[in-house]
BATOR-12968 format. One record per residue: x, y, z of N, C-alpha, C, O in turn; chain. Coordinates in steps of 0.2 Angstrom, whole numbers, plus 5000, padded with zeros to 4 digits. Layout:
+------+------+------+------+------+------+------+------+------+------+------+------+-------+
|  nc1 |  nc2 |  nc3 | cac1 | cac2 | cac3 |  cc1 |  cc2 |  cc3 |  oc1 |  oc2 |  oc3 | chain |
+------+------+------+------+------+------+------+------+------+------+------+------+-------+
|    X |    Y |    Z |    X |    Y |    Z |    X |    Y |    Z |    X |    Y |    Z |     A |
...
+------+------+------+------+------+------+------+------+------+------+------+------+-------+
END
This chain:
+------+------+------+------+------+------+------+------+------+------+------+------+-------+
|  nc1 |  nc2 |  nc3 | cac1 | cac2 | cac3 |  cc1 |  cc2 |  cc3 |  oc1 |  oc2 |  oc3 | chain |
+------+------+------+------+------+------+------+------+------+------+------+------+-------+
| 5031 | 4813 | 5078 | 5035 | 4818 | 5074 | 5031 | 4824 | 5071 | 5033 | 4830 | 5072 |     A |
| 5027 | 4822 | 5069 | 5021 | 4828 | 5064 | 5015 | 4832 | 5070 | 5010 | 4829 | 5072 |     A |
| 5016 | 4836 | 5070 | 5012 | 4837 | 5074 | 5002 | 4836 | 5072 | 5001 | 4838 | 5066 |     A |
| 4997 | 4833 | 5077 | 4992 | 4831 | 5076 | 4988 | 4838 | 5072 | 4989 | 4844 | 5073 |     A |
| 4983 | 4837 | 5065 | 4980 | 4844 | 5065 | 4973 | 4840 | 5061 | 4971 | 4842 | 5056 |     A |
| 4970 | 4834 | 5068 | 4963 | 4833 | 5067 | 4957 | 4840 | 5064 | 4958 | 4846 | 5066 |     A |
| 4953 | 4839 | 5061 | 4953 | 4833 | 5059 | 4956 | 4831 | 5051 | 4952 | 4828 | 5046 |     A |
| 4962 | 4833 | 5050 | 4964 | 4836 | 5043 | 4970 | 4829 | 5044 | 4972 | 4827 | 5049 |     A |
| 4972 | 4827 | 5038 | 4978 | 4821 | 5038 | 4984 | 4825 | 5033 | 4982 | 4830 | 5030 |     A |
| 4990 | 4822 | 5034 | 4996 | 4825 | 5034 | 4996 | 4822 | 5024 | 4996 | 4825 | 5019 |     A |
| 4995 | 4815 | 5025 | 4995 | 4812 | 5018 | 4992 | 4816 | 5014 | 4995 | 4819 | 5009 |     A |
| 4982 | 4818 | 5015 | 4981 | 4822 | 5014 | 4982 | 4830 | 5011 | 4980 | 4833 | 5006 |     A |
| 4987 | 4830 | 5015 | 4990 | 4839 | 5012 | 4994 | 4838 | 5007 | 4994 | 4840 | 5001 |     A |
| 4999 | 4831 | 5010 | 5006 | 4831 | 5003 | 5002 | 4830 | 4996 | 5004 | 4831 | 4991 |     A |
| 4993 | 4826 | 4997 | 4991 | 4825 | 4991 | 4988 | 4831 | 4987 | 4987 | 4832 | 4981 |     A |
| 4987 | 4835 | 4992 | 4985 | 4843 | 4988 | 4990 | 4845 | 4987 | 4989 | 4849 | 4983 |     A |
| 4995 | 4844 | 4989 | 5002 | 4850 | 4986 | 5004 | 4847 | 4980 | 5004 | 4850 | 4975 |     A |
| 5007 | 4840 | 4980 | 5007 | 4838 | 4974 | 5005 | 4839 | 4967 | 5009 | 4841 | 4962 |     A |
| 4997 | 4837 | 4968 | 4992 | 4838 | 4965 | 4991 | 4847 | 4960 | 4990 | 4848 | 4954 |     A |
| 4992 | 4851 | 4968 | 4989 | 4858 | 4964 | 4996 | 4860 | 4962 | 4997 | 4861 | 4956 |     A |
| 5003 | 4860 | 4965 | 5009 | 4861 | 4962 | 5010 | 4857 | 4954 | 5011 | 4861 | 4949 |     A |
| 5010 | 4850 | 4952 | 5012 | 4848 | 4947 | 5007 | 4852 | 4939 | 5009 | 4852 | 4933 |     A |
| 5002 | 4853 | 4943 | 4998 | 4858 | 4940 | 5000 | 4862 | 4938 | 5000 | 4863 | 4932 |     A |
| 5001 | 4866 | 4942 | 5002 | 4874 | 4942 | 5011 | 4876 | 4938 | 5014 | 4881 | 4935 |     A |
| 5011 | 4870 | 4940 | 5019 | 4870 | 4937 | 5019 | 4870 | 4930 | 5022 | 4874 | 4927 |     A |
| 5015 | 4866 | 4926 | 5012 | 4865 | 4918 | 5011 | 4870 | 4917 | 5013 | 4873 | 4912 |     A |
| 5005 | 4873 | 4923 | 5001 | 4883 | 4920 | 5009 | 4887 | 4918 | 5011 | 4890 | 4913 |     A |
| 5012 | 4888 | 4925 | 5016 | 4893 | 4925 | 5023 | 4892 | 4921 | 5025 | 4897 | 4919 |     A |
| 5025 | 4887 | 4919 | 5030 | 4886 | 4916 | 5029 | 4889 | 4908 | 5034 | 4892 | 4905 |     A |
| 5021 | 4888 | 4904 | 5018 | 4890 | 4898 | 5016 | 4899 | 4899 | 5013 | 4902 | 4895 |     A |
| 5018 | 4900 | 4905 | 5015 | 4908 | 4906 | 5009 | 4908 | 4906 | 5007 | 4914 | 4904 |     A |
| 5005 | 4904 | 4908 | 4998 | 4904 | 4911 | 4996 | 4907 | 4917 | 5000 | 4906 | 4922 |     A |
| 4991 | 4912 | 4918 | 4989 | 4912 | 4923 | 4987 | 4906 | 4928 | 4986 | 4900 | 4926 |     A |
| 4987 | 4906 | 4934 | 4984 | 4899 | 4941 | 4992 | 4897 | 4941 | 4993 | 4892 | 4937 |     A |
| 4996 | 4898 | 4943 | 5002 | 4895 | 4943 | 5003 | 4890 | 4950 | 4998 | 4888 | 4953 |     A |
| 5009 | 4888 | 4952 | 5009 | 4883 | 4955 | 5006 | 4887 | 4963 | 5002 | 4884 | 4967 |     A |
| 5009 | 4893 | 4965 | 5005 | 4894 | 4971 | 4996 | 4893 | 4972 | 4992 | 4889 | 4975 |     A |
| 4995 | 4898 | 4967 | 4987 | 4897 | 4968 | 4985 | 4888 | 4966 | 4983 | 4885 | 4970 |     A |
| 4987 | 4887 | 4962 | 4986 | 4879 | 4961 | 4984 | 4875 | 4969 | 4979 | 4874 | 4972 |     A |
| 4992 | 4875 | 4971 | 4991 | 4873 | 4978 | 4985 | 4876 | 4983 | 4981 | 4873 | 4986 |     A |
| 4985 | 4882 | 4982 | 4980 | 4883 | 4987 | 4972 | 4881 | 4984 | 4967 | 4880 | 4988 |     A |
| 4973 | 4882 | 4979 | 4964 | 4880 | 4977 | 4964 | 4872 | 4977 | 4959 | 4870 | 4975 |     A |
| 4967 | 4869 | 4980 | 4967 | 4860 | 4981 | 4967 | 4857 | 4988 | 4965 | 4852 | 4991 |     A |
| 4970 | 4862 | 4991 | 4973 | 4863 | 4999 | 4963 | 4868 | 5001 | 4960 | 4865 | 5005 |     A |
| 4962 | 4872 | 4999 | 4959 | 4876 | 5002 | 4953 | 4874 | 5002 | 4950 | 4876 | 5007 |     A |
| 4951 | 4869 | 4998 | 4944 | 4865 | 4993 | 4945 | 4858 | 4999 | 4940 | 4855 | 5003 |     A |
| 4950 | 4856 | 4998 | 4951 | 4849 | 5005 | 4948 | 4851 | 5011 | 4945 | 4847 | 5015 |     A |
| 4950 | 4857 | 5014 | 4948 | 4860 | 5020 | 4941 | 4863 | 5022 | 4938 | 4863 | 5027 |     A |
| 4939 | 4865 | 5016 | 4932 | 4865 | 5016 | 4928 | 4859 | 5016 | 4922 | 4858 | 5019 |     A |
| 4930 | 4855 | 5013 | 4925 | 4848 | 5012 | 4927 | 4845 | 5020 | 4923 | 4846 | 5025 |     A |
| 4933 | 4842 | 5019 | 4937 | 4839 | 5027 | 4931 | 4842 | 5031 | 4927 | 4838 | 5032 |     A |
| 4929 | 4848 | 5034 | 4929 | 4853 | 5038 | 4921 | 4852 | 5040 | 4919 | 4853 | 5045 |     A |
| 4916 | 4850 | 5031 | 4909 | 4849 | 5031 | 4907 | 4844 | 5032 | 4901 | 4843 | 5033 |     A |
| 4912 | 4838 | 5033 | 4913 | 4833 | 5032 | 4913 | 4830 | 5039 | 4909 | 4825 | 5040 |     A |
| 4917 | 4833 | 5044 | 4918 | 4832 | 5051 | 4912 | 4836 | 5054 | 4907 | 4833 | 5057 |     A |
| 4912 | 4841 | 5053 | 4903 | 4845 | 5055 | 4899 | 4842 | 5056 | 4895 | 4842 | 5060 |     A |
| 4899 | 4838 | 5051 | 4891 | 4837 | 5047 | 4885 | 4830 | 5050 | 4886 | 4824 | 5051 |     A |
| 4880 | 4834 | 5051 | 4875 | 4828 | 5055 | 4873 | 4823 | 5052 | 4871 | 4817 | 5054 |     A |
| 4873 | 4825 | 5047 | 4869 | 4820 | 5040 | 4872 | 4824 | 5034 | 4875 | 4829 | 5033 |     A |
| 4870 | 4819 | 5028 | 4875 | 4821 | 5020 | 4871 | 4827 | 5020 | 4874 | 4831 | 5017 |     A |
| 4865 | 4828 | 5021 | 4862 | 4833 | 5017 | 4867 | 4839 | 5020 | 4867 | 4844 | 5016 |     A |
| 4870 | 4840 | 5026 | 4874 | 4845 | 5026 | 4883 | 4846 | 5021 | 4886 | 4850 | 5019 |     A |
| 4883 | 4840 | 5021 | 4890 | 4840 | 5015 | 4890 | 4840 | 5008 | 4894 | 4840 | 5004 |     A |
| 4882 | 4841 | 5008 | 4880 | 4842 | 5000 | 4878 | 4849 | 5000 | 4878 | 4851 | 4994 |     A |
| 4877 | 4852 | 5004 | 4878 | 4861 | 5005 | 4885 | 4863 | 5004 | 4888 | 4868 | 5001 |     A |
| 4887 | 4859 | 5007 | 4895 | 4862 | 5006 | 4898 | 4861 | 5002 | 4903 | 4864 | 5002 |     A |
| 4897 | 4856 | 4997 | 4900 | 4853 | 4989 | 4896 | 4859 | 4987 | 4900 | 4864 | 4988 |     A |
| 4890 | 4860 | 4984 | 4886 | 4867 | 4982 | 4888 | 4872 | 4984 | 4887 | 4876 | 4980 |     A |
| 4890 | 4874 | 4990 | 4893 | 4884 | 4988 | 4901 | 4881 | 4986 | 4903 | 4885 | 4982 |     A |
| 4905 | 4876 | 4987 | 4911 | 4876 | 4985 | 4910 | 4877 | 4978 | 4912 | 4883 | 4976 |     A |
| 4907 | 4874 | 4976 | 4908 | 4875 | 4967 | 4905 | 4880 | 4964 | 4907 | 4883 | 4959 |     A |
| 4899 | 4882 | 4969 | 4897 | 4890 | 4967 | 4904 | 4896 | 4967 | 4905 | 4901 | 4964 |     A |
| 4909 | 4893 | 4974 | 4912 | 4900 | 4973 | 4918 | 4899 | 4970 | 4921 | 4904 | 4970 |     A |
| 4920 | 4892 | 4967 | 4925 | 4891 | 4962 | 4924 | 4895 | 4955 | 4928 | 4898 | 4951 |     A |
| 4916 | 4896 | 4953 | 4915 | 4896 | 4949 | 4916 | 4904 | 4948 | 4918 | 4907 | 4943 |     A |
| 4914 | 4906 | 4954 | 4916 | 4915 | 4953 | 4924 | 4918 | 4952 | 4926 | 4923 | 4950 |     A |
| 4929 | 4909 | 4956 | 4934 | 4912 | 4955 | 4936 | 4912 | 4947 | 4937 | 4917 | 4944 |     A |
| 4935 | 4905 | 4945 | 4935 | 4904 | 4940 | 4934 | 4910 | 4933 | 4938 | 4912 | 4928 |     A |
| 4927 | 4911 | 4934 | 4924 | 4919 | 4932 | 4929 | 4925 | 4929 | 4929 | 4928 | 4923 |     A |
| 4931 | 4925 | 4935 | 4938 | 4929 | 4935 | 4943 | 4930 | 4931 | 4944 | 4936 | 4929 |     A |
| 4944 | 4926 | 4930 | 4951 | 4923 | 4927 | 4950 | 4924 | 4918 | 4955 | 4925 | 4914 |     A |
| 4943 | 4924 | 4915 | 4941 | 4926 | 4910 | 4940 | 4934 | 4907 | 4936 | 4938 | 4910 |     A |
| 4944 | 4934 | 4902 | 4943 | 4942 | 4900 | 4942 | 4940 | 4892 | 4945 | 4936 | 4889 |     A |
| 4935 | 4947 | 4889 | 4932 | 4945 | 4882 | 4936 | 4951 | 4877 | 4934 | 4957 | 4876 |     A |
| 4942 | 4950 | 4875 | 4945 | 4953 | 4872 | 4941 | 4956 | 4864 | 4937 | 4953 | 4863 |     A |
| 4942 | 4959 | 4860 | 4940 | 4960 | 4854 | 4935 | 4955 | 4849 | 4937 | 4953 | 4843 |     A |
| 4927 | 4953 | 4854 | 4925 | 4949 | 4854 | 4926 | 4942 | 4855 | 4922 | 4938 | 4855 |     A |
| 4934 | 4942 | 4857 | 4936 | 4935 | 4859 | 4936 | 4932 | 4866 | 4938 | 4937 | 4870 |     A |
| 4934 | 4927 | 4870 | 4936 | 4924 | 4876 | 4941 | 4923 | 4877 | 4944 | 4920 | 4873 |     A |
| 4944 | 4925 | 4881 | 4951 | 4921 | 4884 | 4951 | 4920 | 4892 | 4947 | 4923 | 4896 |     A |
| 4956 | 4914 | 4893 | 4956 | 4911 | 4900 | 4951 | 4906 | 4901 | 4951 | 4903 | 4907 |     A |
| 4947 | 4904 | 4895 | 4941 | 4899 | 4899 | 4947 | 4894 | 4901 | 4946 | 4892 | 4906 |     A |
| 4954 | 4890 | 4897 | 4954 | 4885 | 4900 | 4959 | 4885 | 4906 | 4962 | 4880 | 4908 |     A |
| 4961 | 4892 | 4907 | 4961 | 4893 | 4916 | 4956 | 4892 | 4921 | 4956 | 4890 | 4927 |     A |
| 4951 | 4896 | 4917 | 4945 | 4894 | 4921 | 4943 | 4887 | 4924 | 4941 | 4885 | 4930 |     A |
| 4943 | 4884 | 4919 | 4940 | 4875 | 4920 | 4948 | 4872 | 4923 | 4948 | 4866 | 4926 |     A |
| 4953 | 4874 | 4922 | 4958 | 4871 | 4927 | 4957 | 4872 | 4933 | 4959 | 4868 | 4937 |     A |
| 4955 | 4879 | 4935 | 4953 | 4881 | 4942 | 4948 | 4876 | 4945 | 4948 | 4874 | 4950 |     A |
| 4943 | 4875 | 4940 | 4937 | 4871 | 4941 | 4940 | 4865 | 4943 | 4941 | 4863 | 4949 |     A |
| 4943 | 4862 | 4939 | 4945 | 4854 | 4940 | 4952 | 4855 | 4947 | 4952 | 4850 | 4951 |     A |
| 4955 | 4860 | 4949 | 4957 | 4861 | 4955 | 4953 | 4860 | 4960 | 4956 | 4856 | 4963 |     A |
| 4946 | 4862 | 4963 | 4944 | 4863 | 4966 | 4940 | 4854 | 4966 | 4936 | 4852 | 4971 |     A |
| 4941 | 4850 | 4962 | 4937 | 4844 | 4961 | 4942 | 4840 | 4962 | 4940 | 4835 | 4960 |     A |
| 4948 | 4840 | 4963 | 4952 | 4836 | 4965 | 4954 | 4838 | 4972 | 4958 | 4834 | 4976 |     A |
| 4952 | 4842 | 4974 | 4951 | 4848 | 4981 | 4947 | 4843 | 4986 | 4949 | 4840 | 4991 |     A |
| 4939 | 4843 | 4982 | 4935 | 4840 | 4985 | 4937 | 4830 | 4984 | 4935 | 4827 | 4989 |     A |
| 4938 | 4827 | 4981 | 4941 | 4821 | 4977 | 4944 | 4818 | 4985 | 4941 | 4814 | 4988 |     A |
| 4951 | 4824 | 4986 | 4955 | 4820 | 4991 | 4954 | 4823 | 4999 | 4957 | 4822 | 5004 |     A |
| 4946 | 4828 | 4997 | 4946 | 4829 | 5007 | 4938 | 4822 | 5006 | 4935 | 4824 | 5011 |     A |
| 4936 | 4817 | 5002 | 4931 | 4814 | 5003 | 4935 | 4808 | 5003 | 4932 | 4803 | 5003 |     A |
| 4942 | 4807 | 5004 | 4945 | 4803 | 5006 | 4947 | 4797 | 4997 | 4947 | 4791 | 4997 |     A |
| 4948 | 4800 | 4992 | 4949 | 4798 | 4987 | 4956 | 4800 | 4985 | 4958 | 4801 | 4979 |     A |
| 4960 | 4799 | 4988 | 4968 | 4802 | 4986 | 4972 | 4800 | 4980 | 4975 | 4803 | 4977 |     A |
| 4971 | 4795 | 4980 | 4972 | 4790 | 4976 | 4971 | 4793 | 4969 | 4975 | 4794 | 4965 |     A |
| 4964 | 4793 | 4969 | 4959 | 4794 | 4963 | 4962 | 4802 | 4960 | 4962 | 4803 | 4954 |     A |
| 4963 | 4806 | 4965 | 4964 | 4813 | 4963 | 4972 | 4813 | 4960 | 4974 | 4816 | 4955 |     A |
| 4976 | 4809 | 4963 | 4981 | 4809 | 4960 | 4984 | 4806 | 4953 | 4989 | 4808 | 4950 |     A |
| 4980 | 4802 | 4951 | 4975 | 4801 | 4944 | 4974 | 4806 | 4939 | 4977 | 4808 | 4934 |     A |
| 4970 | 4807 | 4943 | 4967 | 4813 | 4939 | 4972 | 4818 | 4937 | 4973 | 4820 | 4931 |     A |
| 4974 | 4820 | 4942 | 4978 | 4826 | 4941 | 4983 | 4823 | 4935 | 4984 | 4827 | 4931 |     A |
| 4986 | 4816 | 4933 | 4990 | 4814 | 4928 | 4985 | 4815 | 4924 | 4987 | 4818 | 4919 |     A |
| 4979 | 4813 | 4923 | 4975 | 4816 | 4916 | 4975 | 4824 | 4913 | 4975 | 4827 | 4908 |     A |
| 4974 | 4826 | 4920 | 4975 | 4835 | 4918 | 4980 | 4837 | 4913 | 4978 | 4842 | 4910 |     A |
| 4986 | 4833 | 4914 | 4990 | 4836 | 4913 | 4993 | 4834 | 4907 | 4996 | 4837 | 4903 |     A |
| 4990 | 4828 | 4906 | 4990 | 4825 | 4900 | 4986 | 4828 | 4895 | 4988 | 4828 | 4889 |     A |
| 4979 | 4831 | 4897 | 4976 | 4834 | 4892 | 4977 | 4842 | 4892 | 4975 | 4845 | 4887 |     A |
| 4981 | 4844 | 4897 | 4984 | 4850 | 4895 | 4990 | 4851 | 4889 | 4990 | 4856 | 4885 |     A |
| 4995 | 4845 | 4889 | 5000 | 4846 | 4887 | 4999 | 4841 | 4877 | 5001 | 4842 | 4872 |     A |
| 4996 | 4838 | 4878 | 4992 | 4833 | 4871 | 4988 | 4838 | 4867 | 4990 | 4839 | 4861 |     A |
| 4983 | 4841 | 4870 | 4978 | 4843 | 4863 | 4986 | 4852 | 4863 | 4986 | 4852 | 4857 |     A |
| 4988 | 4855 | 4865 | 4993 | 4859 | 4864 | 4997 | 4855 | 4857 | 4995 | 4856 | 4851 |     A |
| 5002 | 4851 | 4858 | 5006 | 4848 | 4856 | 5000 | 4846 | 4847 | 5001 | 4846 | 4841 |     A |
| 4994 | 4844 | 4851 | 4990 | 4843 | 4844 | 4988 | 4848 | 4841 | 4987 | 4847 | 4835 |     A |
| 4988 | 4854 | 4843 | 4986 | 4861 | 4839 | 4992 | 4861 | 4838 | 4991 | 4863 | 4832 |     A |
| 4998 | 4860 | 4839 | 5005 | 4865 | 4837 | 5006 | 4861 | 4829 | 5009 | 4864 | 4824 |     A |
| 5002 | 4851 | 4832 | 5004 | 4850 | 4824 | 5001 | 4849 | 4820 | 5002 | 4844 | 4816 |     A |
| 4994 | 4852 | 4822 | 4988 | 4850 | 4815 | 4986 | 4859 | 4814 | 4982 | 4862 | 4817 |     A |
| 4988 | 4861 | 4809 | 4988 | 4871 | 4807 | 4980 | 4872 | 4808 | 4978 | 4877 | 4811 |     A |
| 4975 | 4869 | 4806 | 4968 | 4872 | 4809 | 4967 | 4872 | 4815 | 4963 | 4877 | 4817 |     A |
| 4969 | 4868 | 4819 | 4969 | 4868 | 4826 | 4972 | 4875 | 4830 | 4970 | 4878 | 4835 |     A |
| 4976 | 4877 | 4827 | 4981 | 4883 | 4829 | 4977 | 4889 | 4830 | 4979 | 4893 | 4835 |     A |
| 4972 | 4890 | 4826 | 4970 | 4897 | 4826 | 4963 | 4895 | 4832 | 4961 | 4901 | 4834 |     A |
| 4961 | 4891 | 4835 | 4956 | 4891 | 4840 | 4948 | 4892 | 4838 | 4946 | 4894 | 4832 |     A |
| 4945 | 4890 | 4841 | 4938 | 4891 | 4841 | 4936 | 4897 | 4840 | 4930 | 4898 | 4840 |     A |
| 4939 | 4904 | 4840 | 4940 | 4906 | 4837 | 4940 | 4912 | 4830 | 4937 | 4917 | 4828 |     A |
| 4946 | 4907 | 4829 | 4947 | 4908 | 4821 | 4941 | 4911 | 4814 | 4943 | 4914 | 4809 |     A |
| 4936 | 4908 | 4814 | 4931 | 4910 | 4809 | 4929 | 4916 | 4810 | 4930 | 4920 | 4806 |     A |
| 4926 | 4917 | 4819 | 4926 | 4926 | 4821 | 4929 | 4930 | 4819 | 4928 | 4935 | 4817 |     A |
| 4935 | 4928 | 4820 | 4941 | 4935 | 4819 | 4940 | 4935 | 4810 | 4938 | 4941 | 4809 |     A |
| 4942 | 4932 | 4805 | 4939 | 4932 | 4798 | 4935 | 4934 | 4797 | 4935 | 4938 | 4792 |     A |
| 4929 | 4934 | 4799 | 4925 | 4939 | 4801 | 4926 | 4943 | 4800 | 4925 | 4946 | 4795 |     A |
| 4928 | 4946 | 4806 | 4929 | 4952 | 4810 | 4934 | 4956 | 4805 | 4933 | 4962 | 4805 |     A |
| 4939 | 4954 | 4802 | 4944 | 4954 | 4796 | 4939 | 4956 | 4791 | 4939 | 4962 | 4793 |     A |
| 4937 | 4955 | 4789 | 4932 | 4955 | 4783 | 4929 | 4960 | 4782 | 4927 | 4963 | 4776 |     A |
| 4926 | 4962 | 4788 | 4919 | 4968 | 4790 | 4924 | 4973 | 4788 | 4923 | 4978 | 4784 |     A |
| 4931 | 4973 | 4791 | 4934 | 4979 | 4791 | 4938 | 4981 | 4785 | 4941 | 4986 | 4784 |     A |
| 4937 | 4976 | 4782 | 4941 | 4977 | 4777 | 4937 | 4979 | 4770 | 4939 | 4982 | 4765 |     A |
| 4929 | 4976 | 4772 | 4924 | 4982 | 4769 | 4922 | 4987 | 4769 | 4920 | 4991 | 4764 |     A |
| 4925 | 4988 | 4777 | 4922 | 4996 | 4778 | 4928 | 5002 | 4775 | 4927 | 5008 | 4774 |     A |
| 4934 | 4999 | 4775 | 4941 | 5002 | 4773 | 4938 | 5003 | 4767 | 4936 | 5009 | 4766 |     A |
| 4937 | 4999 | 4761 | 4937 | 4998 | 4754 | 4931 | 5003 | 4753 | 4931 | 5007 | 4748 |     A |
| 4925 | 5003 | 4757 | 4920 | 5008 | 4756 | 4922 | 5014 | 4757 | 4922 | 5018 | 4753 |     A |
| 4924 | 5017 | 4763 | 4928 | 5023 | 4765 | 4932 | 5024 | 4759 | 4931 | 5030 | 4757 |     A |
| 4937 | 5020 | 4756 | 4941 | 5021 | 4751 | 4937 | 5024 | 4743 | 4939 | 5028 | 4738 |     A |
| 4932 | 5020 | 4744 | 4930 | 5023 | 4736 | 4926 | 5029 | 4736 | 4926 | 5033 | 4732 |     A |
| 4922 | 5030 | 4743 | 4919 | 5036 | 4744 | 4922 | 5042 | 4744 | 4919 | 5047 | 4743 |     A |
| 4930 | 5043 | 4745 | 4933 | 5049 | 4741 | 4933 | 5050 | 4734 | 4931 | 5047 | 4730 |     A |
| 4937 | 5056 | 4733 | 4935 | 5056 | 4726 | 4945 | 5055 | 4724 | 4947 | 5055 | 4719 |     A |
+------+------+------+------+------+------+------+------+------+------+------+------+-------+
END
């Protein structure tokens, strides 16, 4: 019925679409950047590269090269995704979701499906739990964060008050 598409399996794919989709579906539903397309593809694309080093490969030392640039160049994707707004970081936990996409990428191309589908219910659990725990513990709310910006509030509200006193 399925047409052959050695050395890649059909179970396989449906485990990276699942996977990067139920994901990506959490991101984009919350208006997160990595939504369920790229999801899919960073789980799908990451299987293909392992699957691909995997069937290649003469000996492990050659699929232990291709785990190492995979993750060197998740990390650039990753990278990406991060912008340092007014002193602040934002996107790391796009970032580490991209990460953890590519780890369940390689998870189900080393023949572990099972495990990645797991996994992915932990993701998603801890996507949507520590959320739901910041919404209802109010120090949490403001983010790791928070003290910088007071901070930063503070500075400026000296430099106001001084500007202020130095007219006449």
């Amino acid at each position: 019925m399925w047409p052959d598409i050695d050395p890649f399996t059909w179970p396989a794919i449906l485990q990276c679409a699942i996977c990067g989709a139920v994901i990506g579906f959490e991101r984009q539903v919350r208006g997160k950047p990595v939504g369920i397309r790229t999801s899919t593809l960073i789980v799908l694309g990451t299987y293909c590269f392992i699957t691909l080093g995997e069937t290649l490969s003469v000996n492990n030392a050659d699929i232990s090269r291709v785990l190492a640039q995979v993750i060197t160049g998740i990390g650039f994707l990753g990278a990406g995704v991060m912008m340092n707004r007014d002193g602040q970081v934002h996107g790391v936990t796009s970032a580490a979701v991209i990460w953890m996409l590519a780890a369940l990428g390689i998870t189900i191309g080393l023949d572990y499906g099972q495990t990645a589908v797991i996994m992915t219910g932990l993701v998603v659990a801890i996507l949507l739990g520590v959320d739901k725990l910041e919404n209802s513990l109010r120090f949490l709310r403001n983010g790791v964060h928070a003290h910088l910006s007071d901070r930063q509030q503070r500075k400026k509200m000296k430099r106001h008050q001084a500007a202020e006193s130095d007219q006449p």
